[in-house]
C-alpha positions as CSV (number, residue, x, y, z in Angstrom):
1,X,112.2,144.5,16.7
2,X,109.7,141.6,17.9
3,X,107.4,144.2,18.9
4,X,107.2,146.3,15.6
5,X,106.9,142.6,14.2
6,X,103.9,142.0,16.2
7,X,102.8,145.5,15.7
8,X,102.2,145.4,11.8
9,X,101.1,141.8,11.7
10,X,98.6,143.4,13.9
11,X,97.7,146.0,11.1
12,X,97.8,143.7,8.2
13,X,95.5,141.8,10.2
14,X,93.3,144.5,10.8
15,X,93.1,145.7,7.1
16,X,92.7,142.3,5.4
17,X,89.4,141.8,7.6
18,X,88.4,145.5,6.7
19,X,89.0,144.9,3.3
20,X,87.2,141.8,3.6
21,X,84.1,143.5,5.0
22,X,84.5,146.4,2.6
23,X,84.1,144.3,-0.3
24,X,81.0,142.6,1.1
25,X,79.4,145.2,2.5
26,X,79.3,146.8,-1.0
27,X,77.7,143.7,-2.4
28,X,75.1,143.8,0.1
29,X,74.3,147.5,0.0
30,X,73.3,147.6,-3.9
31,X,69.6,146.9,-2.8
32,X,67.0,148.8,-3.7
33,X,64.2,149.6,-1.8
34,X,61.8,147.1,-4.0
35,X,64.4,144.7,-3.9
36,X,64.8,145.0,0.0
37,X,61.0,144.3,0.1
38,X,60.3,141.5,-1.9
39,X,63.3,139.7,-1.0
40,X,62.5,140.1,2.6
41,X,58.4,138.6,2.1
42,X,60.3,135.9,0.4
43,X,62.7,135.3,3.6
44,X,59.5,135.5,5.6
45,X,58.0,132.9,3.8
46,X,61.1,130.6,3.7
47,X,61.5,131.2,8.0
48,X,57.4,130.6,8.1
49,X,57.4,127.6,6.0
50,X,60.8,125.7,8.5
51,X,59.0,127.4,11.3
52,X,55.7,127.4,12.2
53,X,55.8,129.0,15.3
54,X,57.7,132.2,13.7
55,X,54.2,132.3,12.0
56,X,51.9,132.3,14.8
57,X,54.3,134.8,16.5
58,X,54.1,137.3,13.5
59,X,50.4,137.7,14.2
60,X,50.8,139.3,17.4
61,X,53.7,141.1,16.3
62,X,53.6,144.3,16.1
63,X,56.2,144.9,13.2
64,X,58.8,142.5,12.3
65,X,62.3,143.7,11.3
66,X,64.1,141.3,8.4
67,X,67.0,141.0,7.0
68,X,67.3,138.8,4.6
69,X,70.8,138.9,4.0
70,X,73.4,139.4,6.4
71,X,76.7,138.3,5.2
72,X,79.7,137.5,7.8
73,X,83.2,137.6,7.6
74,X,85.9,137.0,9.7
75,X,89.9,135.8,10.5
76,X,90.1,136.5,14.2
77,X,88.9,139.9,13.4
78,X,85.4,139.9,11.4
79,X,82.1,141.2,10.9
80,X,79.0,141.4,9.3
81,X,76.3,143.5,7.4
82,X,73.3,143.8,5.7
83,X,70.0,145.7,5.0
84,X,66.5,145.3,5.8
85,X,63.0,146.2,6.3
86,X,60.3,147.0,9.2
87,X,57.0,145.7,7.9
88,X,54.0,146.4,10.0
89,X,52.1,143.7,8.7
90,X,53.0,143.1,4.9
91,X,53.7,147.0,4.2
92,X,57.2,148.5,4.2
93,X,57.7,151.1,6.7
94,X,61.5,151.8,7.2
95,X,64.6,150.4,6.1
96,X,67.7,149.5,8.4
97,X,71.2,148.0,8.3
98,X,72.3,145.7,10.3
99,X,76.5,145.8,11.5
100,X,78.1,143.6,13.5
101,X,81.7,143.7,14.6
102,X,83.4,140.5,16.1
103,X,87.2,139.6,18.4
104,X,88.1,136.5,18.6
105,X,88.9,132.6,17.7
106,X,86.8,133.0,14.0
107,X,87.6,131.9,10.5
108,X,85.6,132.0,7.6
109,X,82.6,133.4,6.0
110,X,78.7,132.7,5.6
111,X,75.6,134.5,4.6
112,X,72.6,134.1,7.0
113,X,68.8,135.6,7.1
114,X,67.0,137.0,10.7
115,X,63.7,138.2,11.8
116,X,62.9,140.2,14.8
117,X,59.5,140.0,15.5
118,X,58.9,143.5,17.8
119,X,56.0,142.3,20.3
120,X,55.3,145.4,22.0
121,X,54.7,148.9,21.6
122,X,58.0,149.6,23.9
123,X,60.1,148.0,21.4
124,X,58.7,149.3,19.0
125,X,58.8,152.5,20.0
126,X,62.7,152.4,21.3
127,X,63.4,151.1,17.3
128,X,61.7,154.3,16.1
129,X,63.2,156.9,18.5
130,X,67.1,155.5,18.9
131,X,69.9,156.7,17.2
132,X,70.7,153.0,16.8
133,X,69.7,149.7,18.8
134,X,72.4,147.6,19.6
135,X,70.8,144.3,20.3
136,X,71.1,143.4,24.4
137,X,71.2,146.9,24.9
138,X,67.0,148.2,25.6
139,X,64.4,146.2,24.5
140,X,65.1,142.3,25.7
141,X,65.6,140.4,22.2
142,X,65.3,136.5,22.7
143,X,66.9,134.2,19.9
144,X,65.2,131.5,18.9
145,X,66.4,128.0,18.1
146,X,65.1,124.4,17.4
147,X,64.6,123.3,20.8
148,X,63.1,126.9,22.1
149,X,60.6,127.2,19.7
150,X,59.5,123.9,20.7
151,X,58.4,124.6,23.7
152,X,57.5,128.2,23.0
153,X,53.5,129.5,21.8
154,X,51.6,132.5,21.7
155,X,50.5,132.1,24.9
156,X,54.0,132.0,26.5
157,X,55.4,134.6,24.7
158,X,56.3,137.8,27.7
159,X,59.4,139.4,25.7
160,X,60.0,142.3,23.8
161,X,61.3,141.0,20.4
162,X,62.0,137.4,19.2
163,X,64.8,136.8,17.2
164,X,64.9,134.1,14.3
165,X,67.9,133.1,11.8
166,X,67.4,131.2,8.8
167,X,68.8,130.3,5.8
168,X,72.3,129.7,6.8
169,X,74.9,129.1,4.0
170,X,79.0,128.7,4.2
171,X,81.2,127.8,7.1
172,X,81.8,129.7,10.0
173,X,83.8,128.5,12.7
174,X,84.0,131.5,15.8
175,X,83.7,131.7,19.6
176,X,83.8,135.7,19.5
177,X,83.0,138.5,21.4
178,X,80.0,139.9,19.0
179,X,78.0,142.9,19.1
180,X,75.2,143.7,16.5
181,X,73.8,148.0,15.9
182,X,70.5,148.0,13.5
183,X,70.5,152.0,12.4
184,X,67.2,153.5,9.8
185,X,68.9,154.0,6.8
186,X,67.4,155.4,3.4
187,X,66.1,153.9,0.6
């Protein structure tokens, strides 16, 4: 009896966070394709203006990937999603979503921005050619923070991609076992 206890407590588990992801993952993907692209120049220019050095990167990027809305989720099991754009210098080339699934000690739910800015043509190329990049898996994607980008300038720079996140809103509390896929999608 214990074990059938633990067994659907398992499952309810299971669907609450999938209905929880369900329901924001539907928010998220009512974009348009004009909405995708202005609201990702606006998320460039809120990242540029709190980062100066995401800037200077972007002009030796070759392409920059943004999302500008990635909304998270999560009660031991969680995730996240949203959709965004590949510019190659202000012009929209492709669109993409961005899923992450998560395990672990997690509660709650925020919304969050990133920007990977691609830096050579292998990356670029590997984006254009997979069925699906699942970050830490080809091209090597640094993240960014405070005290990196401090010490970090154009003349340093020797990765692939450079990740950024921005505009972080609600509360979060996780030490998870994460995993993000960014797949081409329509628009």
């Amino acid at each position: 009896m214990n074990k059938f206890k633990n067994s659907v407590g398992g499952a309810v588990f299971v669907t609450a966070a999938t209905l929880c992801i369900a329901l924001f993952t539907g928010a998220v993907n009512a974009a348009t394709a004009e909405d995708l692209n202005k609201d990702a120049q606006h998320s460039l220019e809120v990242l540029y203006s709190g980062s100066p050095i995401a800037k200077d990167i972007s002009k030796s990027a070759k392409a920059v990937l943004v999302f500008p809305n990635i909304v998270k989720a999560g009660l031991i099991f969680g995730g996240a999603y949203g959709e965004g754009v590949l510019l190659k210098g202000s012009t929209a080339v492709n669109y993409y979503n961005s899923v992450s699934a998560s395990w672990g000690l997690q509660a709650g739910a925020q919304s969050y921005g990133y920007a990977v800015f691609l830096m050579s043509a292998k990356a670029l190329e590997f984006l254009d050619r997979s069925d699906g990049w699942e970050l830490g898996v080809g091209p090597t994607v640094v993240v960014v923070n405070e005290g990196m980008a401090k010490n970090l300038s154009t003349s340093t720079l020797k990765d692939d991609a450079y990740a950024f996140i921005f505009d972080q809103q609600g509360l979060m509390a996780s030490l998870s076992i994460e995993g993000t896929k960014v797949s081409r999608i329509k628009r």
